[in-house]
GUVO-763129 format. One record per residue: chain; z, x, y of N, C-alpha, C in turn; residue in three letters; residue number from 1. Coordinates in Angstrom, 1 decimal. Layout:
N
+-------+--------+--------+--------+--------+--------+--------+--------+--------+--------+------+------+
: chain :   n.zz :   n.xx :   n.yy :  ca.zz :  ca.xx :  ca.yy :   c.zz :   c.xx :   c.yy : resn : resi :
+-------+--------+--------+--------+--------+--------+--------+--------+--------+--------+------+------+
:     A :      Z :      X :      Y :      Z :      X :      Y :      Z :      X :      Y :  ALA :  NUM :
...
+-------+--------+--------+--------+--------+--------+--------+--------+--------+--------+------+------+
//
This chain:
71
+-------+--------+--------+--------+--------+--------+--------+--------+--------+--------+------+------+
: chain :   n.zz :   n.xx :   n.yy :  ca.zz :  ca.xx :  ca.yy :   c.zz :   c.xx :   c.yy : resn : resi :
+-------+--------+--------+--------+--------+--------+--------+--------+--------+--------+------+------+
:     A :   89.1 :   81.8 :   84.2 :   89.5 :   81.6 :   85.5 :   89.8 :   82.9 :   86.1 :  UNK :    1 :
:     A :   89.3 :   83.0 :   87.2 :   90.3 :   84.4 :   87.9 :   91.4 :   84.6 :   88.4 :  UNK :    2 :
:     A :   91.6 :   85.7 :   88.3 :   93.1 :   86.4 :   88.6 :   93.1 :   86.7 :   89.8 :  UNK :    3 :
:     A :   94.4 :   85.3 :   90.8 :   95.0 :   86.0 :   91.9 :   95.8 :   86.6 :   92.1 :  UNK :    4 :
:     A :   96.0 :   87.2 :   93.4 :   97.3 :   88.1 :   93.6 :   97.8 :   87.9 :   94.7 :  UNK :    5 :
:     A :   99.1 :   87.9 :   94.9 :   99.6 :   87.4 :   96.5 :   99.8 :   89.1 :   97.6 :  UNK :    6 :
:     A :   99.4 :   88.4 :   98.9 :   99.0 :   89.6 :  100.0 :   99.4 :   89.0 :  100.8 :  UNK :    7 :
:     A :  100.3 :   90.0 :  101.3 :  101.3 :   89.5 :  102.8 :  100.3 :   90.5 :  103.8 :  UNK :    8 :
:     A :  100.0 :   89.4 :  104.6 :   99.7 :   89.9 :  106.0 :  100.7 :   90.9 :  106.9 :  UNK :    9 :
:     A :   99.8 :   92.0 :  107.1 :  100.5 :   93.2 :  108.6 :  100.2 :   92.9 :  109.6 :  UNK :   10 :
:     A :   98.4 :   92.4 :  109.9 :   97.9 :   92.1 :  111.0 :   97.4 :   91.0 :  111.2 :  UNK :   11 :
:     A :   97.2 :   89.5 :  111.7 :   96.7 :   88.9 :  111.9 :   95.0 :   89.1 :  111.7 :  UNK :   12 :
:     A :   94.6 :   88.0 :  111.3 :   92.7 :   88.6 :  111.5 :   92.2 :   86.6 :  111.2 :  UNK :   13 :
:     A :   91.4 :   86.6 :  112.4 :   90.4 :   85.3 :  111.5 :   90.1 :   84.9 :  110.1 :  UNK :   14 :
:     A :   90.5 :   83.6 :  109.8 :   90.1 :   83.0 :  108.7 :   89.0 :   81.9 :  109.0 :  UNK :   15 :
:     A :   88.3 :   81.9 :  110.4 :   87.2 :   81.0 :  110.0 :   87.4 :   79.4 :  111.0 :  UNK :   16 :
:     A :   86.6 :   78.8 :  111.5 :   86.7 :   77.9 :  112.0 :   88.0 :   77.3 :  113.1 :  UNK :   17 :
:     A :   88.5 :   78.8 :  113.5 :   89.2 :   78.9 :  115.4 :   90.3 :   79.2 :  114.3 :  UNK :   18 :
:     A :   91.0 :   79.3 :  113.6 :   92.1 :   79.7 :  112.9 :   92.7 :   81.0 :  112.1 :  UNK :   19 :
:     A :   93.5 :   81.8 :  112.5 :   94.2 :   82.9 :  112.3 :   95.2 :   83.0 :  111.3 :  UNK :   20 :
:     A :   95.1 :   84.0 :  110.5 :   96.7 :   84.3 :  110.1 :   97.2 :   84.7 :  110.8 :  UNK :   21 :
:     A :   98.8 :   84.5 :  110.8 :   99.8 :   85.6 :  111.0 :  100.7 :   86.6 :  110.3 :  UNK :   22 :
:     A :  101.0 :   87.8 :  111.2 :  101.7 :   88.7 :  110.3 :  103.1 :   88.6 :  109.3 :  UNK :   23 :
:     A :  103.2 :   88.8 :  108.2 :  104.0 :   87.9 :  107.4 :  104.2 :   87.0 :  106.3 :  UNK :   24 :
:     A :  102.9 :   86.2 :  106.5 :  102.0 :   85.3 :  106.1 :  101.9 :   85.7 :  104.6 :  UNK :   25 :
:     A :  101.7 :   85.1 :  103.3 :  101.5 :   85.3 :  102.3 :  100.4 :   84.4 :  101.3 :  UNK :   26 :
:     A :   99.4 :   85.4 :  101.3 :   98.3 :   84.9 :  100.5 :   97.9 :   85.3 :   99.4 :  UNK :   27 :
:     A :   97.0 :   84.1 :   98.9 :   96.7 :   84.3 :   97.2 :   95.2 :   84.8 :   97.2 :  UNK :   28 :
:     A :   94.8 :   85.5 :   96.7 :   93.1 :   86.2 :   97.0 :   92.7 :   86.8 :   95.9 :  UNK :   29 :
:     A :   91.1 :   87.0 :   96.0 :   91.0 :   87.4 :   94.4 :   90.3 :   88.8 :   95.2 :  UNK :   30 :
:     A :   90.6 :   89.7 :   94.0 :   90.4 :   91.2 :   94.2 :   89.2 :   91.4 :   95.8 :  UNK :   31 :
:     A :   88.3 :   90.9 :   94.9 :   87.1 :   91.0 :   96.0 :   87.0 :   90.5 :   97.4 :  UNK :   32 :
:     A :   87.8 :   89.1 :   97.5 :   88.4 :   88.9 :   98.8 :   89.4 :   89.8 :   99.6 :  UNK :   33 :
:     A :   90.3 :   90.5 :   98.6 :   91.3 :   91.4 :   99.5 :   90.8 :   92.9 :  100.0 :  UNK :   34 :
:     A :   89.8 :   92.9 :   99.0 :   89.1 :   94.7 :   99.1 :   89.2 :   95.2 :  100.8 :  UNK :   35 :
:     A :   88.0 :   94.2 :  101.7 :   88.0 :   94.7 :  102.9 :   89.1 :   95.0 :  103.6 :  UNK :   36 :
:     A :   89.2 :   93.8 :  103.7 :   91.3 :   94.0 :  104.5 :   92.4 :   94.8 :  103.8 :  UNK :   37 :
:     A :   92.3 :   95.0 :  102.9 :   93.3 :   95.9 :  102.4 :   93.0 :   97.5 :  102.9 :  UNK :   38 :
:     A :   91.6 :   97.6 :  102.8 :   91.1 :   98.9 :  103.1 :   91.4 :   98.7 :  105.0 :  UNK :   39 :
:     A :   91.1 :   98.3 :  105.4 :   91.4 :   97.9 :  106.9 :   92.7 :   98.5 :  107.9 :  UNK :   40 :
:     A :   93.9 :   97.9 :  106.7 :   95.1 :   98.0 :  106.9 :   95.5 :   96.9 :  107.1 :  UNK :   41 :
:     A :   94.8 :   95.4 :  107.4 :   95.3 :   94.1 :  107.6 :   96.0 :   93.2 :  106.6 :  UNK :   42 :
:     A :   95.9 :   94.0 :  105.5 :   97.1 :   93.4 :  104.1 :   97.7 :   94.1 :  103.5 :  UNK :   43 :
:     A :   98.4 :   94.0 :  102.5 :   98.9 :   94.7 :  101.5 :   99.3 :   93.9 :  100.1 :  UNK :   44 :
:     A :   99.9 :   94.3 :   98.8 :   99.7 :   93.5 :   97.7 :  101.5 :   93.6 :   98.0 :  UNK :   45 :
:     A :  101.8 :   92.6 :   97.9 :  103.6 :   91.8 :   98.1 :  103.9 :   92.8 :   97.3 :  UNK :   46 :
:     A :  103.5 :   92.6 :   95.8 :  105.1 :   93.0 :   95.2 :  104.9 :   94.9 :   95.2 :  UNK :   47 :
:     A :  103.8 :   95.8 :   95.6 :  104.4 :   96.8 :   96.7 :  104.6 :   97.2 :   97.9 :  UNK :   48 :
:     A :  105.1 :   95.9 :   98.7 :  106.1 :   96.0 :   99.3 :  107.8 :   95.3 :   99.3 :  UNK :   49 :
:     A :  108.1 :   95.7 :   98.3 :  109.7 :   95.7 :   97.9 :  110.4 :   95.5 :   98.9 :  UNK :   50 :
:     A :  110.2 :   96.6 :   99.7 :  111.0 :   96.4 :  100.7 :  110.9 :   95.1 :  101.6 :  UNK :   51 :
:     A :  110.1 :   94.9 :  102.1 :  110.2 :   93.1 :  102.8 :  110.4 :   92.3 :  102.3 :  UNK :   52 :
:     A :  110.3 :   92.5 :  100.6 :  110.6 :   90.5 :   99.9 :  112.0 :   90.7 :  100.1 :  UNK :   53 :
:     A :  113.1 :   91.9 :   99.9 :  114.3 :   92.0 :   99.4 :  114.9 :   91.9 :  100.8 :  UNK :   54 :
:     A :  116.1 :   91.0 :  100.7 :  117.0 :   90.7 :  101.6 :  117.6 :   91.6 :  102.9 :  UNK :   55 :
:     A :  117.3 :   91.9 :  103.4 :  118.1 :   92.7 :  105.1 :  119.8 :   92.7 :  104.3 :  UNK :   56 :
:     A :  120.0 :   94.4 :  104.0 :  121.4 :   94.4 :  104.5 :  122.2 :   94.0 :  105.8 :  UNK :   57 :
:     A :  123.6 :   93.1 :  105.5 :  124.1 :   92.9 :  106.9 :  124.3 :   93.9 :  107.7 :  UNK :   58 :
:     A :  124.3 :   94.0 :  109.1 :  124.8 :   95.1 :  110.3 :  125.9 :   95.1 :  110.1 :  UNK :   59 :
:     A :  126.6 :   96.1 :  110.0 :  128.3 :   96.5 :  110.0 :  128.3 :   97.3 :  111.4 :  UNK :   60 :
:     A :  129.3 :   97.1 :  112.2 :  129.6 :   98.1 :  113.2 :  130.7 :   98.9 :  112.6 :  UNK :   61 :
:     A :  130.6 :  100.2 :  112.9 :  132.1 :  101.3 :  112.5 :  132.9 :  100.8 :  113.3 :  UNK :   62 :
:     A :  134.2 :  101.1 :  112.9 :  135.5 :  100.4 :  113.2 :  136.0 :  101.7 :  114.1 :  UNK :   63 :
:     A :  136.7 :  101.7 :  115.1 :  136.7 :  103.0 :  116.5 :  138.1 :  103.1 :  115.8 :  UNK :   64 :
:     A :  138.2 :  104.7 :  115.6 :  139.1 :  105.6 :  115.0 :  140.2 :  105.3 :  116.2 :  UNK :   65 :
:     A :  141.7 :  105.1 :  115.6 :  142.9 :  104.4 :  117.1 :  142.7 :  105.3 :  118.0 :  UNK :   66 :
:     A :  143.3 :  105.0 :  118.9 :  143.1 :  105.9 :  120.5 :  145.0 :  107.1 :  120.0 :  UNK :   67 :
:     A :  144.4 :  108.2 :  120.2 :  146.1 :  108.9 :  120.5 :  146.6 :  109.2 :  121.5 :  UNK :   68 :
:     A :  147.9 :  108.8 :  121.3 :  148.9 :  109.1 :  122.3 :  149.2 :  110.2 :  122.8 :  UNK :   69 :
:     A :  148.9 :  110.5 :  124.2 :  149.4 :  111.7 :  124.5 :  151.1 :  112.4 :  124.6 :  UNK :   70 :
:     A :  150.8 :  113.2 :  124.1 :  152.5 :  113.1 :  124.4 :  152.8 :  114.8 :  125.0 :  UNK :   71 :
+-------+--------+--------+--------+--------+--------+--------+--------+--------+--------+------+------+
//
């Protein structure tokens, strides 16, 4: 049997019969179906990109140093 690999969409592109991916999107493909699109720039292989599977650090805002007193 062949070996898939999962490919998160960057760019949307036709799949055929009026229907689109979207960017985001995570698919299973075998080498030879990823070739063109990868070369394109319309995919990439998930697990190098680390950075989108892994969770968004929360936003902290800095905390405003006290106001001083004039004296």
């Amino acid at each position: 049997m062949a070996n898939r690999q999962s490919y998160t969409v960057l760019v949307g592109y036709p799949i055929g019969g009026g229907h689109y991916t979207k960017a985001g999107q995570v698919l299973d493909l075998l080498d030879v179906q990823a070739l063109a699109l990868e070369q394109a720039g319309r995919i990439a292989l998930t697990s190098s990109l680390g950075v989108v599977a892994a969770p968004a650090a929360p936003v902290t805002k800095a905390a405003k140093a006290p106001a001083k007193s004039a004296e």
